[in-house]
N, C-alpha and C positions, 0 to 999 in steps of 0.2 A: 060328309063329303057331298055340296049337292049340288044335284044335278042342272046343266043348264044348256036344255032341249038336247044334242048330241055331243054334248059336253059334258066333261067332268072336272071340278075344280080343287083345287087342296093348297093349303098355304103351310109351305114349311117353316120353323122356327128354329134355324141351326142356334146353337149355341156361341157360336161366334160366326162373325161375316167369312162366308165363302165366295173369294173370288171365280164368280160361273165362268168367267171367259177362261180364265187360265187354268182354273180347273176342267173343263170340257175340249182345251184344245183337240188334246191327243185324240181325238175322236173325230177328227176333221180331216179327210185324207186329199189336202188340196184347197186352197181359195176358191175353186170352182163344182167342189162335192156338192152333187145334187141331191144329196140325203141327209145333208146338214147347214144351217142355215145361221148365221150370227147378223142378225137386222136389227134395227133402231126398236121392232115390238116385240123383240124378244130373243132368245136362244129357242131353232124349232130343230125337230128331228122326226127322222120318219123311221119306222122300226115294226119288228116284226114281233110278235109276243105267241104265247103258246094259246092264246084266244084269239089271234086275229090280227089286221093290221093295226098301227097306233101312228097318231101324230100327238107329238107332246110339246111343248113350248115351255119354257122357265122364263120370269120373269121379277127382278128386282122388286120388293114390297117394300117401304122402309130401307132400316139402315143393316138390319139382316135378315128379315123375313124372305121368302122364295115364294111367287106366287107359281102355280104349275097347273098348265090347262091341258087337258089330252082329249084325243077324240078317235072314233072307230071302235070295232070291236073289242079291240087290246084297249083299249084308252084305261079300265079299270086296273089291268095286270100293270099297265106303264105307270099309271098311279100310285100305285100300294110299293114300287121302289124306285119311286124318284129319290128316295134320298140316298140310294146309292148311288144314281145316277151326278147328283152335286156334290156327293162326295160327304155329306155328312156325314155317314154310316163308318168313313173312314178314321183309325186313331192313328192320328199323328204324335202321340204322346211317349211309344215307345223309343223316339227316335233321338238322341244324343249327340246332336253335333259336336267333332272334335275341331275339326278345323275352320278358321276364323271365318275363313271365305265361306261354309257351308251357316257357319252362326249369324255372321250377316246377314245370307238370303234367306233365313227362314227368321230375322226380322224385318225385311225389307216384304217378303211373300208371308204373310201371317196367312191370307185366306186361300193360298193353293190345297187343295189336296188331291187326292187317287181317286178318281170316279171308276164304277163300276157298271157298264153296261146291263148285265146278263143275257148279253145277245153272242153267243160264242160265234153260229158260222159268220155275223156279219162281220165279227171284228177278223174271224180268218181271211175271207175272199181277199180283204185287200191284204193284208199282210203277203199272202201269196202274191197276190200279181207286183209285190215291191221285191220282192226275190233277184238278186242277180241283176236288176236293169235300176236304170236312175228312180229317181223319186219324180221327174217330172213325166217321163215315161211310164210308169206305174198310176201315177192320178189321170192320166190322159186315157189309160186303160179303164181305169175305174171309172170314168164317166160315161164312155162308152157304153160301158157292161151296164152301170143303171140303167142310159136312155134307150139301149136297144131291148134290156130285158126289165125293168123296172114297170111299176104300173102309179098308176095316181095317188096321192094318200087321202086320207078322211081329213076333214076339217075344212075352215071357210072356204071357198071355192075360190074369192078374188085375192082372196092371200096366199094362198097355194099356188095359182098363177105365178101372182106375181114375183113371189121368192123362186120361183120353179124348183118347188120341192118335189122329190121323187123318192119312192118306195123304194127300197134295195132289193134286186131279183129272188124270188122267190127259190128256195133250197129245193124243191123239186123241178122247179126249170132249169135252174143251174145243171142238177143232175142230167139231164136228158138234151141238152145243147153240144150239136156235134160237134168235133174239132174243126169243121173246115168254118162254121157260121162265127168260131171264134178268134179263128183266125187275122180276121182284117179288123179287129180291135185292138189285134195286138200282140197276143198271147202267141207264145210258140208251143205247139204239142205237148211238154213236160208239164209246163205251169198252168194250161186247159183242163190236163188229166187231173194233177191236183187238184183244182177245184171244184172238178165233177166226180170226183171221188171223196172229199173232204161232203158237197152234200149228197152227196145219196147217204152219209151216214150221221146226218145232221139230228135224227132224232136223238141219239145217243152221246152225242156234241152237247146238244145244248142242259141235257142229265147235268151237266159236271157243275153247271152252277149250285148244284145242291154237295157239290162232292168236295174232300179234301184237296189239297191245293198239288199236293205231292201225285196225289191218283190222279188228277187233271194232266198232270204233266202227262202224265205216262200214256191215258188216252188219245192226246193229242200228237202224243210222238209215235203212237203208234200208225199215224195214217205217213202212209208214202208219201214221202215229200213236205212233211212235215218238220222241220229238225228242231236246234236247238234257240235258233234265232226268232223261227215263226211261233214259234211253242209261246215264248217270255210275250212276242208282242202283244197275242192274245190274253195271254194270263192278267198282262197288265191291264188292259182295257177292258177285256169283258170279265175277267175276275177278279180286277183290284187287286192283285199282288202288290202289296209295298217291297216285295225283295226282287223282281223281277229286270233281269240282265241279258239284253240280247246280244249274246255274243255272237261275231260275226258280222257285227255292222263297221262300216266304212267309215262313219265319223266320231262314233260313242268313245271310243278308246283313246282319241286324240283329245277328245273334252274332256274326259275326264283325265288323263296323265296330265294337261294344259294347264287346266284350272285346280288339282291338287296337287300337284307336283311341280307346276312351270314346265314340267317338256313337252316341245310342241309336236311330239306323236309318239301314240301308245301303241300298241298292241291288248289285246285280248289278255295276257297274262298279265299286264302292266297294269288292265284296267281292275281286273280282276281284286290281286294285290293291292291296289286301292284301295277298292270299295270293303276290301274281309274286313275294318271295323266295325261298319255298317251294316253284316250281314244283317240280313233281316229287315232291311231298310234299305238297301242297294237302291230297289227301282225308283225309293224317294228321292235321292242323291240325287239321281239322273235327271229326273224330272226337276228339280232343283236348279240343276245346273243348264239345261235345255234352257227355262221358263226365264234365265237370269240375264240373256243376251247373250253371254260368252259362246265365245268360238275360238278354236286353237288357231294360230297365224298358219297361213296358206303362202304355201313356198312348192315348186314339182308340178308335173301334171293335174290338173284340178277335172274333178271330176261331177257334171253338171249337177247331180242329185245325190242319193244314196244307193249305195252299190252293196249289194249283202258277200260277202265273200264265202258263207257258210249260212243255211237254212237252219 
C-alpha cells in the first residue's frame, strides 16, 4: 500500500465489474448530502473511523479494477475495508431468482451489490431524522445537521472545496447539542432525543460491526426509538444485510406487491409474503427492484417523500 505524502493508495481487483454508482447509492441521503459526493473524479466520502477522520474516494481503473485514495488519520482503517465499502466482500451467489422480473434485473444489474459501510451511528442519524416526515424533509435535515455541526475533511483542500465535502457530526457533539439548538433544523423533541441518545452510546453501536447480525438487531432495538424500520436501514448500509426489510416504510410494500405481484399496493404483510422465498436475500430484492426504475402506479393522496409509518 504506498504511501503518497498524506495519502494512501490501494487498487482493488473485484472479480467481476462492480457497478460503484449503483452499488453506493444507498449511502447518499439526498442529491445535496454534504458527506457524499458522486463527481466526474471520483465517488468521495467523508467518514469517521475508530482512528480518526477519513476521506476516501473510489475510482474506476480499467474495466474492473477500483482505484481508492483515502486521506487523514482514519485513511488506513478506511483502506483495509474498502472492499466492503464496493461491495466486493458481498456474495451475491446465495441468491436464486424465481421470478422472471427478479431474473431479468439481476442480468440487466450484474455489477449491483450490498456495500457495507461499518460506520453504524452515521448510517443511524439519518435513518432517524427519515422517521415519520417526508424524505425531502429528512435530507433537508441532514444537511443542516452536517453544516451546522460537521467540521472539514482531510484531503486536497481545492477539491474538498470545491465538492463541498463535509465531515458528519461528531458522535460526541451529537451527544451533548441541546434540544432547542436542534430545533430550527428541524427536528422535533422525540427524533433530537433519539439521536442524542442513539450517540452518547455510539461506542458500543459501532462494536456490532464485529457482532452477529441477529445480536445487532437486538442492540440497536434496544435504543428508544429505535424500531424495526430504523434497525433494517442500518443493518443494511452499515452492515450489509442481504436480508434486510424495513418494514414500515411508505413505498417498499407497494414496489414490491407492484413489481411481483402486479398490485399497485401492498402492505407490510403482503410484502413480507413476497419476499419469504427469498428469505435470506429480501434486502437484495429490494434493492433490486429500487435500482430497476420500477415504481407502483400512483393513484390517492401522494405523499412528497417517504413517510415511515412504524420505526
Amino acid at each position: 500500500m504506498p504511501h503518497f505524502g498524506s495519502m494512501l493508495e490501494r487498487t482493488l481487483r473485484p472479480p467481476a465489474p462492480i457497478d460503484l454508482r449503483a452499488t453506493l447509492a444507498p449511502h447518499l441521503h439526498g442529491s445535496g448530502d454534504p458527506t457524499m459526493r458522486f463527481a466526474p473524479t471520483g465517488i468521495w466520502r467523508a467518514t469517521h473511523t475508530p482512528d480518526g477522520p477519513a476521506t476516501i474516494r473510489l475510482r474506476r481503473e480499467g474495466s474492473t479494477a477500483v482505484r481508492v485514495s483515502a486521506w487523514g488519520s482514519g485513511a488506513e482503517w478506511a483502506i483495509e475495508r474498502s472492499a466492503d465499502l464496493i461491495g466486493e466482500s458481498d456474495d451475491p451467489s446465495p441468491f436464486e431468482p424465481r421470478d422472471r422480473l427478479l431474473r431479468e434485473l439481476t442480468r440487466r444489474l450484474p455489477g449491483l451489490r450490498i456495500s457495507r459501510t461499518n460506520a453504524v451511528v452515521e448510517a443511524l442519524v439519518p435513518a432517524i431524522l427519515e422517521q415519520k416526515v417526508t424524505g425531502e424533509e429528512a435530507h433537508r435535515s441532514f444537511r443542516r445537521l452536517v453544516r451546522t455541526y460537521g467540521e472539514t475533511p482531510p484531503g486536497p483542500p481545492a477539491e474538498i472545496a470545491a465538492l463541498r465535502l463535509a465531515m458528519p457530526p461528531r458522535s460526541e457533539v451529537l451527544a451533548l447539542i441541546p434540544y432547542h439548538a436542534l430545533h430550527p433544523l428541524g427536528l422535533e423533541r422525540r427524533r433530537a432525543d433519539v439521536i442524542r441518545t442513539a450517540a452518547s452510546h455510539a461506542r458500543r453501536l459501532e462494536e456490532l460491526i464485529d457482532h452477529p447480525l441477529d445480536a445487532a438487531y437486538r442492540r440497536l432495538r434496544a435504543i428508544p426509538g429505535v424500531g424495526a424500520w430504523t434497525a433494517a436501514e442500518v443493518a443494511f448500509r452499515a452492515l450489509g444485510d442481504p436480508d434486510a426489510v424495513s418494514v414500515g416504510d411508505f413505498h417498499i410494500p407497494n414496489l414490491v406487491a407492484w413489481a411481483l405481484a402486479g398490485e399497485p399496493r401492498g402492505t407490510d404483510e403482503r410484502m413480507l409474503e413476497l419476499l419469504e422465498p427469498y428469505r435470506g436475500q429480501r434486502g437484495r430484492v429490494i434493492r433490486l427492484l429500487e435500482a430497476s426504475g420500477i415504481s407502483a402506479p400512483r393513484f390517492g393522496p401522494r405523499l412528497a417523500g417517504r413517510r415511515i409509518e412504524a420505526i
